[in-house]
N, C-alpha and C positions, 0 to 999 in steps of 0.2 A: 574723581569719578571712576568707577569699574566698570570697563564696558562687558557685557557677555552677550558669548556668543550664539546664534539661533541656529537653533539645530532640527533640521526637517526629518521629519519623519517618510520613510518610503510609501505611497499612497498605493494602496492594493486593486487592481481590477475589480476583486470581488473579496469578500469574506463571508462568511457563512460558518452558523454554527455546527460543530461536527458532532459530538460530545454531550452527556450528560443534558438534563433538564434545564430548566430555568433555576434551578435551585441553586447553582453553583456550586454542587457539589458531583464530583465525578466526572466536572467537566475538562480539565486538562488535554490535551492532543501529547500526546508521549511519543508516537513514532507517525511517520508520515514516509510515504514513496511513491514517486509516479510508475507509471504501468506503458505499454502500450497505445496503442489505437481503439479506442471505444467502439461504441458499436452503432456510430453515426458513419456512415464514409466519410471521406472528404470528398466536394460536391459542388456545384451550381444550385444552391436554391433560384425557385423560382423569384423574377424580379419584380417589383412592383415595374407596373406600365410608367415607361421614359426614364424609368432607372437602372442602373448597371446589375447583372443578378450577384447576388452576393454569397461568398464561398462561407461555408460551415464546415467543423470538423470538431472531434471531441478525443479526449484521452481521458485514461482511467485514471484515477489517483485513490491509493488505499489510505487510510488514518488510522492509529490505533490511540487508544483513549485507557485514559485512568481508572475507568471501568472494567477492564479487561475483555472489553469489545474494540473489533473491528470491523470498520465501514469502508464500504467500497463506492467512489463518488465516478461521476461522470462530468468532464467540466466538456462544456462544449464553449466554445469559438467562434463568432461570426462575424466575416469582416466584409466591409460594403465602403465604397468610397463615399458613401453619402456619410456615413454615422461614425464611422470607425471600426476599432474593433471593439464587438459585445461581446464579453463573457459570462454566461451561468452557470451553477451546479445542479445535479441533478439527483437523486430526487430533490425536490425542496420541501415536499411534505412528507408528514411520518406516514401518510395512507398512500403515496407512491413506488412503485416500482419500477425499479432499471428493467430494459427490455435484452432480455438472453442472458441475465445478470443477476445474482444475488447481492442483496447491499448490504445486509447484518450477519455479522458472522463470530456470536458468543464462544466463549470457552476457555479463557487466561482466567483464573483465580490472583487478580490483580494485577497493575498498570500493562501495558503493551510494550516493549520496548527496540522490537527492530520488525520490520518487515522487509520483504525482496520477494522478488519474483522466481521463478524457479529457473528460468533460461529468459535469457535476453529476448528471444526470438517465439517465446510462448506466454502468451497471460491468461490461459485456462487455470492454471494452478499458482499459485503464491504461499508463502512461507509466516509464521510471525511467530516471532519468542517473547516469552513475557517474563518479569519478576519474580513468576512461581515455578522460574525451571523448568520451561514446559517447552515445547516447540510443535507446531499444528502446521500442517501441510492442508492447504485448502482447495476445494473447487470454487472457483470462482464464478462458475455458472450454476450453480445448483445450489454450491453454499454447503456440501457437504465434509464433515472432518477426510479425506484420504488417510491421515497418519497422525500418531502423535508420540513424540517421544518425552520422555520422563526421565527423570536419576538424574539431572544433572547436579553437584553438588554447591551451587551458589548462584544467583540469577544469571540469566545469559541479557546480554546489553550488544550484542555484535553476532550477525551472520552474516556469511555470505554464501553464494551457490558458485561453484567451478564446474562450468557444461552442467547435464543434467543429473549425475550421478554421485557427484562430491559437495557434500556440507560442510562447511568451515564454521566454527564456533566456539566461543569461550562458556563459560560456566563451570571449570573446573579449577579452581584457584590458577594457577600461574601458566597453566598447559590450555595449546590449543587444540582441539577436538578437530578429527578429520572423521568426516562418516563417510563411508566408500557405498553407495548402495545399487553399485555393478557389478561388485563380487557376489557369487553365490555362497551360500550361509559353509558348506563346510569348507570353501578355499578359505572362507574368512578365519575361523575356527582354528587352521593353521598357521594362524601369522601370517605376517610380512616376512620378507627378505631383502632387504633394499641392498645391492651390490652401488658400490662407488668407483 
């Protein structure tokens, strides 16, 4: 006899669809990153009478989708020594809105493939690059494009942000892309001079 072995599976808090319709097409999650502090505090809700009050908090989490949208979720946290800890996402309906928050945020011509935030210390603004070479600087309160750059010569699958003024990025065959965007345009215009 063969014995085999059972293999569990990690069981999620919560899941929820991010993605695409019911059709199952376009639904894939491609790039995913958490964010800051949402725009719950962290707090004492009120308690039910003879019960301990229980603390809420929420963090942002962005998804980017095979659709070349991205969503911006709100998971809020509630923990009570009566029940444990509750977790939900927020919106849960397509007629809902995040409050001081934009949740759809269109504009990749194809899959999503990194997101980040712009600085550790700010989640007004966030980043995503997608399969079509594209890179979008976003407001995350209003939802509106800031920036977007183009030309790169093959998809970008990796950024990162160094402080607030340097982008790290591939999309150019074997070279990695530094964007300086605290130099002014003609110091730039002059090169670098890097002394060793």
């Amino acid at each position: 006899l063969q014995q085999t072995a059972t293999v569990e599976r990690p069981v999620p808090n919560i899941r929820f669809r991010a993605h695409g319709a019911n059709s199952g097409k376009g639904d894939a999650i491609t790039a995913i990153t958490c964010g800051n502090d949402g725009t719950i505090p962290m707090s004492a809700a009120q308690g039910v009478e003879g019960m301990r009050p229980q603390r809420m908090s929420s963090l942002i989490l962005l998804t980017g989708g095979e659709d070349g949208s991205v969503k911006q979720w709100e998971i809020l946290s509630q923990e009570s020594l009566s029940f444990g800890t509750r977790m939900e996402h927020w919106p849960r309906l397509s007629t809902q809105r995040m409050q001081r928050r934009c949740h759809l945020f269109p504009g990749h011509n194809g899959p999503v493939t990194t997101l980040a935030h712009q600085s550790a210390y700010d989640s007004s603004k966030f980043l995503s690059c997608g399969r079509d070479g594209s890179i979008f600087l976003w407001s995350a309160a209003s939802g509106d494009e800031l920036f977007r750059m183009d030309g790169f010569s093959e998809n970008i699958s990796s950024l990162a942000c160094i402080g607030r003024d340097l982008l790290v990025t591939n999309g150019m065959g074997q070279y990695v892309c530094v964007n300086d965007f605290g130099i002014d345009e003609d110091a730039a215009s002059e090169g670098y001079d890097l002394e060793w």
